[in-house]
PLY file of the C-alpha trace (Angstrom):
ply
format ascii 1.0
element vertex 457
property float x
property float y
property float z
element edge 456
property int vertex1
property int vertex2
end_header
-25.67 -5.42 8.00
-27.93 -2.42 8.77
-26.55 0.90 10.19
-29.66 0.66 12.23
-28.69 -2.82 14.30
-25.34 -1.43 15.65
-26.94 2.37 16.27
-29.27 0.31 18.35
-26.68 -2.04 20.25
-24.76 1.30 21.48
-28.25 3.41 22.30
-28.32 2.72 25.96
-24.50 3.06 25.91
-23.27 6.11 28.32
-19.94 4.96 30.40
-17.43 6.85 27.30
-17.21 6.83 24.03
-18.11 3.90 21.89
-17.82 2.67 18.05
-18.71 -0.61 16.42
-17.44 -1.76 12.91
-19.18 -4.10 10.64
-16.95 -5.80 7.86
-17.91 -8.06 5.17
-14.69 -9.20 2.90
-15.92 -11.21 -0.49
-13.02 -12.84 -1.91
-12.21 -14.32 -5.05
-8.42 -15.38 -5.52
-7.29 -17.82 -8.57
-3.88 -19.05 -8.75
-2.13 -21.06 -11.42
1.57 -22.12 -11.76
3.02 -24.52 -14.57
-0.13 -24.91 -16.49
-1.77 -26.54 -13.33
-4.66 -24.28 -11.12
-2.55 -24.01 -7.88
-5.25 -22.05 -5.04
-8.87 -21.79 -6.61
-11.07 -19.69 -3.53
-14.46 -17.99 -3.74
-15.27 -17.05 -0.40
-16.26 -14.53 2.52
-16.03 -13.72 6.14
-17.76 -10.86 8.47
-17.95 -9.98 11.70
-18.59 -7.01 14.08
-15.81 -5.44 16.53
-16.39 -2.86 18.97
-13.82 -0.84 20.46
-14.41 1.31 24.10
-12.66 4.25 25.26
-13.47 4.81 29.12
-11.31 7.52 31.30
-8.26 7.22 29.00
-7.97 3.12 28.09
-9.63 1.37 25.55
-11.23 -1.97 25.37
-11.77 -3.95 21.72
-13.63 -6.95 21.46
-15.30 -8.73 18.03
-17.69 -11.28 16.99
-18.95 -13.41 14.06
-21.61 -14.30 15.59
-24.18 -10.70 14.42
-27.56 -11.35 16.33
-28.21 -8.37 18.73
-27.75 -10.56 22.17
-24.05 -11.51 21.00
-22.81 -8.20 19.83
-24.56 -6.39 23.14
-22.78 -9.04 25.04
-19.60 -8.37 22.65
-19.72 -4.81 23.60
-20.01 -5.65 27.69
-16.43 -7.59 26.77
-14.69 -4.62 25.27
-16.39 -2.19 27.99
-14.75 -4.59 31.09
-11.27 -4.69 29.26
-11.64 -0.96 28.90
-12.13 -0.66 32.54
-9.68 -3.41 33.52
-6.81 -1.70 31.77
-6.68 1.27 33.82
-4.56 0.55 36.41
-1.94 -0.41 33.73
-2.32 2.35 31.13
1.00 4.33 30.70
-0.45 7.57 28.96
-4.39 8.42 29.03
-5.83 8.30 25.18
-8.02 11.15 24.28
-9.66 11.99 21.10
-9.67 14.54 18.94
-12.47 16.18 18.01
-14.39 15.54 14.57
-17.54 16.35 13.16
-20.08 13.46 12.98
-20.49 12.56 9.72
-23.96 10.36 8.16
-22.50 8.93 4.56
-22.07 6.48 2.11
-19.21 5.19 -0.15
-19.00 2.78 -3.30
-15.90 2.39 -5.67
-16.61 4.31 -8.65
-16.94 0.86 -11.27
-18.12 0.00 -14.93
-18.06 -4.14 -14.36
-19.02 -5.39 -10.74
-16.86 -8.28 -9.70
-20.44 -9.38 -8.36
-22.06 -10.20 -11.80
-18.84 -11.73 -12.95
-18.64 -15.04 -14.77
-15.75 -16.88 -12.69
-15.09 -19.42 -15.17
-14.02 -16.76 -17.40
-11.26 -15.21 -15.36
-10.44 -18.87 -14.22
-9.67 -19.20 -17.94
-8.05 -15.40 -18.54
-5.16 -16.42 -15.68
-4.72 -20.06 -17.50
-4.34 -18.45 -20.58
-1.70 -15.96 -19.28
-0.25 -18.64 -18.13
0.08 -20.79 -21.30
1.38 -17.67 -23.49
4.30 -17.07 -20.59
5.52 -20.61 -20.75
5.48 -20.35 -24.25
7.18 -17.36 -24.83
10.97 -18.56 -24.75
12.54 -22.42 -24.08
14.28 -20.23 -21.24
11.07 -20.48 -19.38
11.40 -22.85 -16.55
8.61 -22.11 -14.18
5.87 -19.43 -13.66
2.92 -18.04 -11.44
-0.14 -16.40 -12.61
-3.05 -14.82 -10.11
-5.69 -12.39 -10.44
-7.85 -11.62 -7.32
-10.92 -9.76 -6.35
-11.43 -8.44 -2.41
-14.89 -6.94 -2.51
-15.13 -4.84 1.19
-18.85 -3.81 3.05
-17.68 -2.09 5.97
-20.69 0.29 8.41
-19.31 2.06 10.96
-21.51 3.69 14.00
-20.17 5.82 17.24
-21.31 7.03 20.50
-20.98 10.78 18.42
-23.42 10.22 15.92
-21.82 9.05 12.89
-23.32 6.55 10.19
-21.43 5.67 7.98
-21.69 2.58 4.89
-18.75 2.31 2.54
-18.11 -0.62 -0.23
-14.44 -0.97 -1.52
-13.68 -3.28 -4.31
-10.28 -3.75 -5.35
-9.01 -6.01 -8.90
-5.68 -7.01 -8.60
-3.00 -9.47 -10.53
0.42 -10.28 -10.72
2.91 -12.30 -13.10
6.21 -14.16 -11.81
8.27 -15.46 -13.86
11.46 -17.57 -13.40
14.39 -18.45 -16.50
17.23 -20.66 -16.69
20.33 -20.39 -19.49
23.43 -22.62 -18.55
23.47 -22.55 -14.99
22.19 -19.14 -14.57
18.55 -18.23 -13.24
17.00 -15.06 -12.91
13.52 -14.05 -12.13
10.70 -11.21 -13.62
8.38 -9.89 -11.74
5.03 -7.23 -13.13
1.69 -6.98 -11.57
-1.56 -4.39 -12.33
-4.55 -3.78 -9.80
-6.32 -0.47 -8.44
-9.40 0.01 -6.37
-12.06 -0.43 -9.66
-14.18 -2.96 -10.62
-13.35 -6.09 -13.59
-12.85 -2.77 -16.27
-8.96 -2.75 -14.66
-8.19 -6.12 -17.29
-9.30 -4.30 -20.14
-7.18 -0.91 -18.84
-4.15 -2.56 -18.03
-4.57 -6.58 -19.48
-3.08 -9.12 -17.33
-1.93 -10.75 -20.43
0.63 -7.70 -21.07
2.12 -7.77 -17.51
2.86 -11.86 -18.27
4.37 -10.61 -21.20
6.64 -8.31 -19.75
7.66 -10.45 -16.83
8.46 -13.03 -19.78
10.61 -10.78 -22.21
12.12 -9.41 -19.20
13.35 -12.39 -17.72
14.28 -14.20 -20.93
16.27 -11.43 -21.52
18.22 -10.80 -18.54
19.14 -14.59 -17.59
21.99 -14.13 -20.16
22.56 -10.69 -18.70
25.84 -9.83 -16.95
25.62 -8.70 -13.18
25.28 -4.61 -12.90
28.59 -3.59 -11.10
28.52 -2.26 -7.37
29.49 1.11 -6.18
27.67 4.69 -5.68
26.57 5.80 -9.03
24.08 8.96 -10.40
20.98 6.50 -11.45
17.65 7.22 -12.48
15.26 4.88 -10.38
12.23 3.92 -12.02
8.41 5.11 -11.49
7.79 1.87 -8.90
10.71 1.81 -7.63
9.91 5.26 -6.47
6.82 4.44 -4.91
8.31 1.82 -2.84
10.92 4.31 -1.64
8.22 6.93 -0.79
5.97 4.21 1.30
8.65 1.80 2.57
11.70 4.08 3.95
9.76 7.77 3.75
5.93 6.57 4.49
6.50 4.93 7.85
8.69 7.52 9.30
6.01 9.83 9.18
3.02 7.75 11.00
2.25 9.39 14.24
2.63 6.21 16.39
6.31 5.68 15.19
7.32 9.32 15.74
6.57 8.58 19.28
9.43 5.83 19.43
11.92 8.42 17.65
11.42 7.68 13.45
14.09 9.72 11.61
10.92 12.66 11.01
10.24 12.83 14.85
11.06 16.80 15.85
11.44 17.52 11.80
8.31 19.25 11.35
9.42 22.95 9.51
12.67 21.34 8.81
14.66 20.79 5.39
14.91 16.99 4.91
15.01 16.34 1.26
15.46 17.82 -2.04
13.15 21.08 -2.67
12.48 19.25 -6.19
10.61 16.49 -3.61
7.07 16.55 -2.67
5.58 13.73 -1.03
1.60 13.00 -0.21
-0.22 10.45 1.42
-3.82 10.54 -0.33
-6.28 8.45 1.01
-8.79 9.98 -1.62
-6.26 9.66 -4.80
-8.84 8.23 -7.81
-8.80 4.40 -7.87
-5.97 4.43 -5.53
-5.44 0.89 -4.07
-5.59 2.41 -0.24
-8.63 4.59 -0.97
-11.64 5.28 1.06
-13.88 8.57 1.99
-13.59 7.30 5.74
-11.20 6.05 8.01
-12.11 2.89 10.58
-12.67 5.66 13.41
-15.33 7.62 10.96
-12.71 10.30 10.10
-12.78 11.43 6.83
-10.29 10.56 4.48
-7.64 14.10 2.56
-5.05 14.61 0.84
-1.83 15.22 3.66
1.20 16.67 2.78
4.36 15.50 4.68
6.84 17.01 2.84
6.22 20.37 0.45
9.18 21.29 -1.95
11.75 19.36 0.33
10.77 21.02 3.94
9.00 18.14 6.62
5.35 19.62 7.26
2.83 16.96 8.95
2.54 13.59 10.19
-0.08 11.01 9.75
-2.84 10.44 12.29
-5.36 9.23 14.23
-8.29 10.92 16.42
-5.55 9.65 19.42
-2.08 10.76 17.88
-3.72 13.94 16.42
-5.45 15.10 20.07
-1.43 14.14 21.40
0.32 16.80 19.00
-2.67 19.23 19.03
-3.75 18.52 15.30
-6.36 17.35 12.90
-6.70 13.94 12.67
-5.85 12.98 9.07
-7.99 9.88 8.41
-4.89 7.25 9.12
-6.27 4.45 11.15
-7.19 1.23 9.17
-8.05 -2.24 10.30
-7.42 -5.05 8.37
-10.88 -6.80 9.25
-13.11 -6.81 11.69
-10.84 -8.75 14.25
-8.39 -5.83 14.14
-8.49 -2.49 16.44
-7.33 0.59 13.34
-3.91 1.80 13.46
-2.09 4.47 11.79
-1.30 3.61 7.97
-0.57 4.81 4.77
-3.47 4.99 2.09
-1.55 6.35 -1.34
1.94 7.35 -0.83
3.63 9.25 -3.38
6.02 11.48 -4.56
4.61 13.99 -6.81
5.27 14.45 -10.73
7.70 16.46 -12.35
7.90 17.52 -16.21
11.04 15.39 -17.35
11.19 12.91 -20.14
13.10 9.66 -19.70
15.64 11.02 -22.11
15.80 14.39 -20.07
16.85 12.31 -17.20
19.32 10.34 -18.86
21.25 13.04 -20.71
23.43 14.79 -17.81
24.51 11.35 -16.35
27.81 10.43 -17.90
28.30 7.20 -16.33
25.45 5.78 -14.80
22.03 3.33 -14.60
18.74 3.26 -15.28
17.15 0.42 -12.33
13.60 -0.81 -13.40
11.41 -3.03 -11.81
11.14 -2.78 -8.01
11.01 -6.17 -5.91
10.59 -6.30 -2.16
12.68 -4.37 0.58
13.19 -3.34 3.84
13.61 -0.24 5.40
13.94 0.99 9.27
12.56 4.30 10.90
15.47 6.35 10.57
15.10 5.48 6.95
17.78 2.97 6.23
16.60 0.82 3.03
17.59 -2.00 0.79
15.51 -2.68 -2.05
15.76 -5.42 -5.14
15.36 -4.04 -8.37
14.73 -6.53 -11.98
16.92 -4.53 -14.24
19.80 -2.21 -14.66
20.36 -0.41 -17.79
23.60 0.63 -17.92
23.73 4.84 -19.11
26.56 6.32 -20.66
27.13 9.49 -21.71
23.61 10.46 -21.50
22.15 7.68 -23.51
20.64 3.93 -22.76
22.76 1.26 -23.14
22.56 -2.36 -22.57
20.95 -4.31 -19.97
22.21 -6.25 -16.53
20.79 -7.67 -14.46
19.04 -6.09 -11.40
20.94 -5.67 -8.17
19.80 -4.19 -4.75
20.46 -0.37 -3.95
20.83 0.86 -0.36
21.46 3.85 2.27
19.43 6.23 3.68
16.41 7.26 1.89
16.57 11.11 3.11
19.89 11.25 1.84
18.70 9.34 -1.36
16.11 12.28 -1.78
18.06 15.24 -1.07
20.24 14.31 -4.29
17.35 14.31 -6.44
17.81 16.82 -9.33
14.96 15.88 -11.58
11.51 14.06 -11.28
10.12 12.58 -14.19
6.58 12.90 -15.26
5.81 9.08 -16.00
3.65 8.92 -12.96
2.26 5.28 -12.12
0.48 4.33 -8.78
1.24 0.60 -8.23
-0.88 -1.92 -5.76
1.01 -2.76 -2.08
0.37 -4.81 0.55
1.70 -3.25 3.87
2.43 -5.73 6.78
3.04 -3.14 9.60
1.57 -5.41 12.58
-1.05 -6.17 10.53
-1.57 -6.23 7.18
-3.45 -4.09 4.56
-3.78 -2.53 1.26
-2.29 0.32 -0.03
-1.18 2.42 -2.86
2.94 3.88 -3.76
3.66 6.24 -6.79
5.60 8.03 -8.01
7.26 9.04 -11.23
10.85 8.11 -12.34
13.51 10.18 -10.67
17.40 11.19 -10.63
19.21 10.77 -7.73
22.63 8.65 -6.13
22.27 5.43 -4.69
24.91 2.71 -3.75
24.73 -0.39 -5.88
25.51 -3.91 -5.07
26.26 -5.78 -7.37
28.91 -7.52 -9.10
32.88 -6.32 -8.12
0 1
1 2
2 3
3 4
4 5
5 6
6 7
7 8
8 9
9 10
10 11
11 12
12 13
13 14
14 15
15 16
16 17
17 18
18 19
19 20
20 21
21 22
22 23
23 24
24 25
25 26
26 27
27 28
28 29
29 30
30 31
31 32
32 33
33 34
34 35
35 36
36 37
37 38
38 39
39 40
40 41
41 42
42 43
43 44
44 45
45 46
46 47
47 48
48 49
49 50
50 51
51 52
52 53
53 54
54 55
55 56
56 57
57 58
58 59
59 60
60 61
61 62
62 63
63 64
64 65
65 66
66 67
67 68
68 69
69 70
70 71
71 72
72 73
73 74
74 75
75 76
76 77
77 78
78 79
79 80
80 81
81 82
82 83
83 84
84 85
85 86
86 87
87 88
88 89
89 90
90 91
91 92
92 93
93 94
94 95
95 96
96 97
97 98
98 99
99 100
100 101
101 102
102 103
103 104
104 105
105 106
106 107
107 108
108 109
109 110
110 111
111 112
112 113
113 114
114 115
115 116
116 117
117 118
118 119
119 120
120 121
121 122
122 123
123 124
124 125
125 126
126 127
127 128
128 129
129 130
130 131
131 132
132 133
133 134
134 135
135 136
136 137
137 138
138 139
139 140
140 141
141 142
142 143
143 144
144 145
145 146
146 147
147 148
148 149
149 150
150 151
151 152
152 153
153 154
154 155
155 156
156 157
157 158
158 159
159 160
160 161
161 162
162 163
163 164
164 165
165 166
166 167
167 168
168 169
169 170
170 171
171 172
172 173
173 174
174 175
175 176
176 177
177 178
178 179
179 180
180 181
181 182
182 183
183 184
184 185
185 186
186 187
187 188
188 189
189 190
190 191
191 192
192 193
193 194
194 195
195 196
196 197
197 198
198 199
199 200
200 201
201 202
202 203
203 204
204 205
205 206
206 207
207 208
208 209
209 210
210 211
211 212
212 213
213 214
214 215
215 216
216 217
217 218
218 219
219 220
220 221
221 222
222 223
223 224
224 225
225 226
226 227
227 228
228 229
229 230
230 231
231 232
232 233
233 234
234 235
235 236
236 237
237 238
238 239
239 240
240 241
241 242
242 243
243 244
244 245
245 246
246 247
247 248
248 249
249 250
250 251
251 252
252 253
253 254
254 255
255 256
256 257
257 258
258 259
259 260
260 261
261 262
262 263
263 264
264 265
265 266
266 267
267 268
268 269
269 270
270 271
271 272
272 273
273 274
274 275
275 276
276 277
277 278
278 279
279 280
280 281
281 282
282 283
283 284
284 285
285 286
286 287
287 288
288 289
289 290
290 291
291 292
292 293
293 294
294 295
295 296
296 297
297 298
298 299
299 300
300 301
301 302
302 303
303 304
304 305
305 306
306 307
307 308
308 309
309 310
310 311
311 312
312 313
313 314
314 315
315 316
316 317
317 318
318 319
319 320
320 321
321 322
322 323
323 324
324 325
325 326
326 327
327 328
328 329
329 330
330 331
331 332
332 333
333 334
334 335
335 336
336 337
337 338
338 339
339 340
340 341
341 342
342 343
343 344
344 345
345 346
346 347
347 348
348 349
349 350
350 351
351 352
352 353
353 354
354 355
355 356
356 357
357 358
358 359
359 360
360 361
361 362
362 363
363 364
364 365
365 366
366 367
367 368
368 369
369 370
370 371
371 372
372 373
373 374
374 375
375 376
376 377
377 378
378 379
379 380
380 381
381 382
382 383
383 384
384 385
385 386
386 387
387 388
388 389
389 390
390 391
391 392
392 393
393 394
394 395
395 396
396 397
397 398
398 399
399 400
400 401
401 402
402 403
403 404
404 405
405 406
406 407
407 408
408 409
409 410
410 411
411 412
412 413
413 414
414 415
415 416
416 417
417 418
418 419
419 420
420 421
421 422
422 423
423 424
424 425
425 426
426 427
427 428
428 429
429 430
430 431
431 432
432 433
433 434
434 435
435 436
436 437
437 438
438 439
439 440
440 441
441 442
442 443
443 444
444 445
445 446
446 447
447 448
448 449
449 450
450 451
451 452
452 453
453 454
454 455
455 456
């Protein structure tokens, strides 16, 4: 849709400030499991929102309906619920300031989704799918998927800024499932980052199935990791999951309000001096990167903890005005039918020079967890996470392997026993469901710290 349609709709427009959004989503998801194509979608939706700030309350309305009439009339909706909230608004919203800005995005890309011949990657994920079931007679059961979510987003405001941005983002995953008399284990091993098709020939989806195989051939036979609090190294993804999950969302502006472990922190120590800990929303390729926010802001590179020491929170134009800040470029919408709220973009903890075997060597009794599943974590930073495998360390060298177990405790506490940071650095793909859902990147590289293991007794 043209920039010049919505500047139009919001010309005559002088009651407060105003934005609309346009958002296209292209979609292209295949799916197979057991040799049989399980989802097979090649699709798109779009739609316009608008969203109205008038004397402190704001009013959001969208459409899919993008003729001039309807999104006018779209806009009278949001303006009315704007003005209707009023009476019930708890704290006035007010916006920080930012510059207008007139300008245009497109992932950087060698092979455009667009132009791509879907039979082919129908027949890349059925492929990976035969070689996984083949791999080992331990096989019982598998899932293969490789996706494409091509993004056309314009964005106009009351202050002046135009702005067009296209975000393309390739991403796959491998799970695999193995059986051995009476036991059953699973493997798990994905690849994606904001880039066009060129991501299968960087990092094949045909390795990741056979990873997830070997892995989880191996470790069905694998005895259970023991439980108890033990000096571990935690693996490159697992370490991005920490830094989003149980470090990420204690820092977003909105949750600092309702008293996240980081709330009052700023200047303070809170981890490790050996930790530093970004959110990027401009990292190259990164799964949750854009030049522009869904309020127009633009997008940088926020520190919110330097050398171990708390030193900013993530924002929007409303949260940053509230603590007397710059915005950071934090408020994201899922689609069109979703007002932006604070998120993460790329969350990660930042590299350090140690080799695997530098890590290893001063941990006498110990393990190496690889493979990070899902977890949960709260906002005073409580977590439990799943991890694949646990190799077991012992005096300072790699032993055998177990299988994976789930760590827990408090992440800040997790972080201020980190000695050493690895410099393996990987940014994996995530998919955030904080109200609602959306995309976004955690790295990190592998670390050494103390966790508490559960596992077998």
């Amino acid at each position: 849709m043209a920039v010049e349609l919505l500047k139009d709709c919001i010309k005559d427009f002088h009651k407060g400030y105003v934005e609309l959004r346009y958002h296209q989503r292209r979609s292209f998801n295949v799916s197979v499991k057991d040799g049989k194509i399980d989802t097979l979608n090649n699709g798109a939706v779009e739609g316009v929102c608008a969203r109205v700030l008038i004397d402190g309350s704001w009013g959001f309305a969208s459409t899919t309906v993008l003729g001039k009439e309807k999104i006018r009339k779209m806009l009278d909706n949001a303006t009315s619920l704007a003005e209707a909230s009023k009476p019930v608004k708890k704290r006035p919203a007010s916006l920080a300031f930012i510059k207008p800005c007139i300008d245009k995005y497109e992932t950087p890309m060698k092979r455009d989704p667009r132009k791509a011949d879907k039979e082919e990657l129908v027949s890349l994920v059925l492929d990976v799918d035969k070689t996984v079931r083949d791999y080992s007679k331990t096989i019982v059961s598998d899932t293969v998927t490789f996706n494409v979510v091509d993004d056309n987003i314009a964005f106009v405001n009351s202050e002046g800024s135009e702005i067009r941005q296209r975000i393309v983002r390739c991403f796959g995953n491998v799970t695999v499932i193995a059986r051995e008399k009476g036991n059953i284990t699973s493997a798990y091993e994905g690849i994606g980052e904001q880039s066009g098709l060129e991501i299968l020939e960087k990092t094949p989806l045909m390795n990741a199935g056979l990873i997830a195989a070997e892995r989880a051939s191996k470790l069905v036979s694998a005895k259970m990791a023991p439980a108890g609090y033990f000096p571990v190294i935690l693996e490159n993804r697992i370490v991005g999951l920490l830094a989003h999950e149980a470090v990420g969302h204690c820092a977003e502006a909105d949750l600092v309000f309702g008293g996240s472990f980081l709330a009052n922190k700023i200047g303070e120590k809170v981890a490790s001096e050996k930790v530093t800990l970004v959110d990027d929303g401009r990292f190259p390729n990164g799964f949750g990167t854009m030049m522009y926010d869904d309020e127009g802001v633009p997008t940088q590179k926020t520190v919110i903890i330097e050398k171990g020491v708390c030193k900013s929170f993530l924002h929007s134009r409303e949260t940053a005005q509230h603590f007397g800040v710059n915005p950071t470029g934090n408020a994201r919408a899922w689609t069109f039918e979703f007002d932006p709220i604070i998120r993460m973009r790329n969350t990660y903890i930042e590299v350090g020079d140690h080799t695997l075997e530098e890590l290893a060597e001063d941990i006498k009794e110990g393990f190496f967890l690889k493979g990070g599943l899902s977890g949960q974590a709260d906002f005073n930073g409580e977590f439990m996470f799943g991890t694949q495998e646990a190799i077991r360390i012992k005096n300072g060298k790699l032993a055998e392997a177990l299988r994976g177990i789930t760590i827990s405790g408090n992440s800040f506490e997790v972080l201020k026993n980190v000695d050493a940071i690895g410099k393996d650095f990987v940014m994996r793909v995530g998919l955030c469901g904080k109200e609602q859902v959306n995309y976004v990147g955690m790295g990190g590289a592998s670390l050494r710290t103390k966790v508490l293991m559960g596992g077998a007794k």
